[in-house]
The first five atom37 places (N, CA, C, CB, O) and aatype in JSON, in Angstrom:
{
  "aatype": [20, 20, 20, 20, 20, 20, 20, 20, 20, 20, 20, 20, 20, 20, 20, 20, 20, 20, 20, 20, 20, 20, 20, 20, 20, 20, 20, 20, 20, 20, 20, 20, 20, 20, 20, 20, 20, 20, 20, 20, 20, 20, 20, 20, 20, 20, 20, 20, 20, 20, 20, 20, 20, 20, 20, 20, 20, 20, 20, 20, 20, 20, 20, 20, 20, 20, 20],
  "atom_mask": [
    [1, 1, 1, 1, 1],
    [1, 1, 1, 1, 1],
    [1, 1, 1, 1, 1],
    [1, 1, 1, 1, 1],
    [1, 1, 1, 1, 1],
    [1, 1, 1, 1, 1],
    [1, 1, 1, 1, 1],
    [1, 1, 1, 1, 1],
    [1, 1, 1, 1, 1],
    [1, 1, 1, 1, 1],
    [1, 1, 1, 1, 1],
    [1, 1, 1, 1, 1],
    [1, 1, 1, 1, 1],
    [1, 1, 1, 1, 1],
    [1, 1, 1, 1, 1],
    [1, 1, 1, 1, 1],
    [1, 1, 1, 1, 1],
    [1, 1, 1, 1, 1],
    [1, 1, 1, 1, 1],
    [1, 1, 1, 1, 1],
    [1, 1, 1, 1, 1],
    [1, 1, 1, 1, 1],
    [1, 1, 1, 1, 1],
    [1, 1, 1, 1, 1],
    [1, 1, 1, 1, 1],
    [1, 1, 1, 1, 1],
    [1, 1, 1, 1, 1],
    [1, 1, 1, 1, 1],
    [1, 1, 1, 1, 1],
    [1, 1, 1, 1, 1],
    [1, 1, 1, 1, 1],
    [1, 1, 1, 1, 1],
    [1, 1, 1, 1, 1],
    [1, 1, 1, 1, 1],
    [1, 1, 1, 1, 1],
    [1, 1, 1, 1, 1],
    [1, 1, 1, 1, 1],
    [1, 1, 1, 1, 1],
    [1, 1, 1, 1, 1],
    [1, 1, 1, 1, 1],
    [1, 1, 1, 1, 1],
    [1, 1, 1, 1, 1],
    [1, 1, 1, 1, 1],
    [1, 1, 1, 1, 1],
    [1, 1, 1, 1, 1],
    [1, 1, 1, 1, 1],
    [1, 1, 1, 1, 1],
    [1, 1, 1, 1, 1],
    [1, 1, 1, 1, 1],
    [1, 1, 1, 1, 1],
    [1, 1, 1, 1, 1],
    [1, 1, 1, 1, 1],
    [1, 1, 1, 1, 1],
    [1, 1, 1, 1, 1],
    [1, 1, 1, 1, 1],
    [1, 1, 1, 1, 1],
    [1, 1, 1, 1, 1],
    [1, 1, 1, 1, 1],
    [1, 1, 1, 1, 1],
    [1, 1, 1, 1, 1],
    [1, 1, 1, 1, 1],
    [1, 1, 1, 1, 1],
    [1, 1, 1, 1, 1],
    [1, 1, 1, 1, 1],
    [1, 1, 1, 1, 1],
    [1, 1, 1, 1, 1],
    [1, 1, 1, 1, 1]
  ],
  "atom_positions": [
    [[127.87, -56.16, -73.65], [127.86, -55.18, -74.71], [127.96, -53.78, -74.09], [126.57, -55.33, -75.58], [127.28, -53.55, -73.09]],
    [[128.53, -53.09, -74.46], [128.86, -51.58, -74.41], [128.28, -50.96, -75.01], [129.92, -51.16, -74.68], [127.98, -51.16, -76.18]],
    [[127.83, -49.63, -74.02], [126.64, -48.65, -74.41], [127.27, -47.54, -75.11], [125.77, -48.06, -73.12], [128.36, -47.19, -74.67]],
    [[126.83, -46.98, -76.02], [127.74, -45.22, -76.79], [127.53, -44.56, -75.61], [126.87, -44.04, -78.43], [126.47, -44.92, -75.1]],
    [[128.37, -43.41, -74.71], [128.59, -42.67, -74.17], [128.12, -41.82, -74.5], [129.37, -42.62, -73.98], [128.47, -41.49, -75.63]],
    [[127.08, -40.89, -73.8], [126.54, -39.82, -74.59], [127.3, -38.51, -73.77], [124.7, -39.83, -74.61], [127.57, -38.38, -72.57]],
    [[127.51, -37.55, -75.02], [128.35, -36.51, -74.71], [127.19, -35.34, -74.34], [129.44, -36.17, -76.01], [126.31, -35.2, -75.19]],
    [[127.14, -34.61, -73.33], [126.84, -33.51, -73.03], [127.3, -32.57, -73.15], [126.67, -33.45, -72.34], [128.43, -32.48, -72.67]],
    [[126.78, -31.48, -73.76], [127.18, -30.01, -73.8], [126.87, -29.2, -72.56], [126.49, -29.33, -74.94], [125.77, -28.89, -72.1]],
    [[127.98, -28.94, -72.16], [127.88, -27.93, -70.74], [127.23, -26.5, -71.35], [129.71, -27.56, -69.91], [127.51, -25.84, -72.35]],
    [[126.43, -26.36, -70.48], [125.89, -24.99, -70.71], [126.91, -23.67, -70.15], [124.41, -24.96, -69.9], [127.43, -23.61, -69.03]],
    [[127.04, -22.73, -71.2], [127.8, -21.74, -70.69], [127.37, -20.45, -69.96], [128.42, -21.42, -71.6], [126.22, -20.46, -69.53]],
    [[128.21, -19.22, -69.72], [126.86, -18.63, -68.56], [126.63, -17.24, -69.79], [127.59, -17.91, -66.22], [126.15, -16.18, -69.38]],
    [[127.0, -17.39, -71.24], [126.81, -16.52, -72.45], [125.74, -17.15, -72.16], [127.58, -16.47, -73.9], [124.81, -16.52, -71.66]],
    [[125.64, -18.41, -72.4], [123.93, -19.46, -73.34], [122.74, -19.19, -72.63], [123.9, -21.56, -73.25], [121.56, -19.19, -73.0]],
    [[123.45, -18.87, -71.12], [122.37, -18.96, -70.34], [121.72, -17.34, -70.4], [122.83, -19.56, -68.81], [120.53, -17.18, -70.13]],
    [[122.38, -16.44, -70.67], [122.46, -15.21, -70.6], [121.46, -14.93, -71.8], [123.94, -14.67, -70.64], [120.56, -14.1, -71.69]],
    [[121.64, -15.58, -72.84], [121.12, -15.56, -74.12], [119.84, -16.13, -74.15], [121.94, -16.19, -75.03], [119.06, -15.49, -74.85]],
    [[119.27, -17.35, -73.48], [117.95, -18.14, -73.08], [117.32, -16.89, -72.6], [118.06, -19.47, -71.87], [116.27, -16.54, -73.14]],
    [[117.73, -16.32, -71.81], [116.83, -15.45, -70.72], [116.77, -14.06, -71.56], [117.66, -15.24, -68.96], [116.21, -13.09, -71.04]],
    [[117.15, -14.0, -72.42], [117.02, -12.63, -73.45], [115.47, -13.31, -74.4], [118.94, -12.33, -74.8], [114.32, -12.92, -74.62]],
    [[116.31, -14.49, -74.73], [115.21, -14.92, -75.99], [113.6, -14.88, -75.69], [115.51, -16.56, -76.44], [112.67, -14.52, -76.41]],
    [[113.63, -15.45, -74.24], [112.29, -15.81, -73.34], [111.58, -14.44, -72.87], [112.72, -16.76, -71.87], [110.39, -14.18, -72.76]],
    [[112.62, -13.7, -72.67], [112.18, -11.65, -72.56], [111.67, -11.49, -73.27], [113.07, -10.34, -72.67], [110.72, -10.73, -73.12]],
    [[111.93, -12.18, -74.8], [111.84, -11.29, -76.29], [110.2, -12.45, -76.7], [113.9, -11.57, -77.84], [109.63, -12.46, -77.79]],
    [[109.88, -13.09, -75.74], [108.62, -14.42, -75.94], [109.13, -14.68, -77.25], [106.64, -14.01, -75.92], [108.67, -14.21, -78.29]],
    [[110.32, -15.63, -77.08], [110.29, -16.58, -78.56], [109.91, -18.05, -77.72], [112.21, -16.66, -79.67], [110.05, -18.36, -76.54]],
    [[109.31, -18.87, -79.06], [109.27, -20.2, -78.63], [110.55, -20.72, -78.0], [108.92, -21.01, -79.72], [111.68, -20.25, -78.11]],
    [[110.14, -21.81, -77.29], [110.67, -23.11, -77.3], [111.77, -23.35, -78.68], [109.34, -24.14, -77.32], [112.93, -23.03, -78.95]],
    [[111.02, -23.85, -79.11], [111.51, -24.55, -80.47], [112.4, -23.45, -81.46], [110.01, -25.12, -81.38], [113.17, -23.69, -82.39]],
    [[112.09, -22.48, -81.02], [113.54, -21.63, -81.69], [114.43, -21.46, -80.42], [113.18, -19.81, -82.46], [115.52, -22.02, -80.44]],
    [[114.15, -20.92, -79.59], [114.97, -21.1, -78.69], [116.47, -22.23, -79.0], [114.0, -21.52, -77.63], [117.66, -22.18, -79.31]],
    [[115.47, -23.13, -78.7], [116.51, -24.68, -78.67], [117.51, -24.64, -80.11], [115.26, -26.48, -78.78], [118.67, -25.05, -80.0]],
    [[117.04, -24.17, -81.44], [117.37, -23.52, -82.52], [118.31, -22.75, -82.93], [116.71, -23.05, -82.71], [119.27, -23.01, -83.66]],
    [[118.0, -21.77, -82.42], [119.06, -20.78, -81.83], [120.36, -20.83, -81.62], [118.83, -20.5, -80.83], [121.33, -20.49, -82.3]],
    [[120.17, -21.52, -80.06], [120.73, -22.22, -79.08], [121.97, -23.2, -79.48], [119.66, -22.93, -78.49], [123.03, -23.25, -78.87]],
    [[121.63, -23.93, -80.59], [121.92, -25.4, -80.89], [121.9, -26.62, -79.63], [123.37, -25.37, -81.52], [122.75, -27.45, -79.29]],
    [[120.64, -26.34, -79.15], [120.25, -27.33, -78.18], [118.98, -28.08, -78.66], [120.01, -26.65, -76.81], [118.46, -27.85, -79.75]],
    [[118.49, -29.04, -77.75], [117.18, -29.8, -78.15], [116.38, -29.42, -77.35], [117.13, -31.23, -78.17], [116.62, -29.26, -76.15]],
    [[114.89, -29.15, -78.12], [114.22, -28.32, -76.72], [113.77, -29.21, -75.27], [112.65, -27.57, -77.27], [113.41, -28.62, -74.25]],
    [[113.85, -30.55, -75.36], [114.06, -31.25, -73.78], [115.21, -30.06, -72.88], [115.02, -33.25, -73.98], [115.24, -29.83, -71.67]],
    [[115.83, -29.63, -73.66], [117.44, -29.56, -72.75], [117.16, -28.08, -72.44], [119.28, -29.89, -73.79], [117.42, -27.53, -71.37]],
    [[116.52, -27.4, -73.7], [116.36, -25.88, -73.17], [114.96, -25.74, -72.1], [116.12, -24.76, -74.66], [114.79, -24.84, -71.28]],
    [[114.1, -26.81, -72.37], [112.72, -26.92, -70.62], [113.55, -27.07, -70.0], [111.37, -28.26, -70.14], [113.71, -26.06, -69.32]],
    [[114.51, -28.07, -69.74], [115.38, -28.8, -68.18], [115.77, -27.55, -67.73], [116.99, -30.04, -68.34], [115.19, -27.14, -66.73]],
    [[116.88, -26.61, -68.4], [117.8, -25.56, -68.21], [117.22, -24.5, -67.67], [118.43, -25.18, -69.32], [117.75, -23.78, -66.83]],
    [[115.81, -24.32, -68.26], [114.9, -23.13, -68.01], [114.63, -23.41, -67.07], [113.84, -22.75, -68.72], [114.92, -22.59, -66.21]],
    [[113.97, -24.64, -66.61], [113.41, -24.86, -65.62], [114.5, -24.71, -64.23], [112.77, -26.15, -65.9], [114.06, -24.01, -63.32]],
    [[115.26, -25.05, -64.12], [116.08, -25.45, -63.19], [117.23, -23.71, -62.47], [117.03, -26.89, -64.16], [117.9, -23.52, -61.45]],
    [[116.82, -22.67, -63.97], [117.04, -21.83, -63.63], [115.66, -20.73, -62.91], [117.77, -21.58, -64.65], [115.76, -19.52, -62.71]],
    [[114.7, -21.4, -62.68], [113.34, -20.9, -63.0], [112.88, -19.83, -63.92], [112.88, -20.56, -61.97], [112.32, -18.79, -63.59]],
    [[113.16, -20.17, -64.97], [112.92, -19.27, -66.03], [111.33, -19.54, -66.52], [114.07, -19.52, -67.25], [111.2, -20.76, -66.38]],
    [[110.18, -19.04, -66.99], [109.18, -19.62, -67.64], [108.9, -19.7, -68.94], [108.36, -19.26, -67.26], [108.76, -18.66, -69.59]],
    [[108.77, -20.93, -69.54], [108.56, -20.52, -71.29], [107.54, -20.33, -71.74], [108.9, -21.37, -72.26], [107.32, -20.46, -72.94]],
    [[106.6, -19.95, -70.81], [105.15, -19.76, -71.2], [105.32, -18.22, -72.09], [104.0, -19.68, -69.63], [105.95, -17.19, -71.86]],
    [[104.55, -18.61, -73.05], [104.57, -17.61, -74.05], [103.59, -16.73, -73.59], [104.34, -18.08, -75.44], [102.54, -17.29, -73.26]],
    [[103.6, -15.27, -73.45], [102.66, -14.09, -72.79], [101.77, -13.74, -74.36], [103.82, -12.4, -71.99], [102.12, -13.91, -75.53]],
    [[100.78, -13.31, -73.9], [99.45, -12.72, -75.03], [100.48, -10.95, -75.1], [96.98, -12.61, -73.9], [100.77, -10.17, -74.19]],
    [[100.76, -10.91, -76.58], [101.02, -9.83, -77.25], [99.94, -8.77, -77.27], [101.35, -10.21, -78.44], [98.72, -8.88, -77.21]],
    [[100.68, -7.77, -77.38], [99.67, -6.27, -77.62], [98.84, -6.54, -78.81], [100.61, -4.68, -78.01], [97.64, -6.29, -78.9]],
    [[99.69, -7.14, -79.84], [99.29, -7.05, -81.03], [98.2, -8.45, -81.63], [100.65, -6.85, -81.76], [97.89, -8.58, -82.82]],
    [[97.75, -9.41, -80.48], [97.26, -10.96, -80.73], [96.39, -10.68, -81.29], [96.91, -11.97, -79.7], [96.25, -9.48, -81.03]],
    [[95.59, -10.99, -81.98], [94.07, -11.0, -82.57], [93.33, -11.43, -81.62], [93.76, -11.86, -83.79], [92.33, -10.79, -81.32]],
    [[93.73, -12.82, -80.83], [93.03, -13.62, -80.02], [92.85, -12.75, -78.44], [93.88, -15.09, -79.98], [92.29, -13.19, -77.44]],
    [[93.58, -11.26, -78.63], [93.47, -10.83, -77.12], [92.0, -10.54, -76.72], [94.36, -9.48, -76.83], [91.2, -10.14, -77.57]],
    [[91.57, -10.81, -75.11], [90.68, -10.25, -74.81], [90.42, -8.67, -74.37], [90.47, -10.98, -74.14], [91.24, -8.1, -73.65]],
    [[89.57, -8.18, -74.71], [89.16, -6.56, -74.48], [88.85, -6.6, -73.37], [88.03, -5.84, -75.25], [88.47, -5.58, -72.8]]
  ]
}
């Protein structure tokens, strides 16, 4: 039996240009990938591999910030 071929989308060096704006701008993950029209597995792999971090930074504006 024969498996479906799964098609990959090559990342372009706009998309990548555009990840690293979004992650400046601390958007999620999950918009990111959104955005993007990627799945967010693919926008961690990409980030990662570019060492980008998606850790979201504490805003000026958090409620939850510490004094």
């Amino acid at each position: 039996m024969a498996y479906p071929q799964i098609m990959r989308k090559q990342w372009t060096a706009e998309e990548v240009l555009h990840l690293r704006k979004l992650v400046r701008q601390n958007t999620p993950a999950q918009i990111i990938a959104r955005k993007l029209g990627r799945t967010i597995d693919a926008v961690y792999v990409k980030a990662s591999r570019q060492g980008i971090s998606l850790r979201l930074m504490p805003s000026v504006f958090s409620p939850n910030r510490p004094e």
